[in-house]
ZAGUMAR-968237 format. One record per residue (C-alpha): y, x, z. Coordinates in steps of 0.02 Angstrom, whole numbers, padded with zeros to 5 digits. Layout:
// residues N
   north    east      up
       Y       X       Z
...
END
This chain:
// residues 78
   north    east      up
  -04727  -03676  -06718
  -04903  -03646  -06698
  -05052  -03716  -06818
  -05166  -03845  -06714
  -05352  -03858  -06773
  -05399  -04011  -06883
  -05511  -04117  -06756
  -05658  -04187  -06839
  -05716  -04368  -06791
  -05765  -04530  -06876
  -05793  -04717  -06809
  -05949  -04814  -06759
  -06078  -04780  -06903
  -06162  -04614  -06909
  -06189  -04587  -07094
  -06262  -04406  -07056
  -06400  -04496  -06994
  -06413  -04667  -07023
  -06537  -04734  -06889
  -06422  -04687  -06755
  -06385  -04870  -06692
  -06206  -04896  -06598
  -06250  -05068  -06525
  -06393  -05176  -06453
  -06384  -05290  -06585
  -06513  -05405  -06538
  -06469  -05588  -06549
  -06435  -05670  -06361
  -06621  -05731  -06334
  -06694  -05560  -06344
  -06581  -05535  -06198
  -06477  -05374  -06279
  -06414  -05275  -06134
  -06273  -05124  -06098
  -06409  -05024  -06050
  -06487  -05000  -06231
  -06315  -04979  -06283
  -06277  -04824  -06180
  -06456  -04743  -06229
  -06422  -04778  -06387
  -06228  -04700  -06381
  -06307  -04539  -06279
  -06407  -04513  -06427
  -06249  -04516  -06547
  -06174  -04406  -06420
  -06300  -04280  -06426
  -06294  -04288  -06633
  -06090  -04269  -06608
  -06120  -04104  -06499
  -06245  -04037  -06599
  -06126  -04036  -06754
  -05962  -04004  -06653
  -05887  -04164  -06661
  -05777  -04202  -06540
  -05696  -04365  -06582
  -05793  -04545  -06602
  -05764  -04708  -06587
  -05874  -04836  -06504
  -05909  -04995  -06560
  -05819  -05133  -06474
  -05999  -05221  -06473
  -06064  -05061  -06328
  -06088  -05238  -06208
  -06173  -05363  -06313
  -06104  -05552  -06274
  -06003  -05491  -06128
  -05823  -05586  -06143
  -05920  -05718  -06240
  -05859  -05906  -06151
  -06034  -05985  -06181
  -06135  -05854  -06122
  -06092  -05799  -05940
  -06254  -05740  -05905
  -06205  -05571  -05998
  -06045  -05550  -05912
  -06116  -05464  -05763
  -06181  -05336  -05864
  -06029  -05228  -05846
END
């Protein structure tokens, strides 16, 4: 039986550097979008390359108000 690497990887909040956002977390009347999300989660991508990271896990928040009932206006968004 062969050894396997240990796989490095942690969830959502990058604590290495702590303005890394995961989320457009802006309330629904600044009209958060996917679209800041994904710049925002290229960024953490970058940081998770740079230090040979290979695992992450994204928010569940990447598409602000998207499967919220009340707000369909964000649903198209994906």
């Amino acid at each position: 039986m062969s050894a396997r690497p240990a796989r490095l990887g942690f969830p959502v909040k990058i604590m290495g550097q702590p303005d890394l956002k995961s989320n457009d977390a802006r309330r629904s009347g600044s009209n958060p979008h996917l679209k800041v999300s994904l710049e925002y989660l290229d960024a953490i991508l970058d940081y998770l390359d740079q230090h040979h990271i290979r695992m992450y896990r994204m928010s569940s928040d990447i598409a602000p108000y998207a499967t919220h009932p009340d707000m369909p206006q964000f649903h198209s968004m994906v």
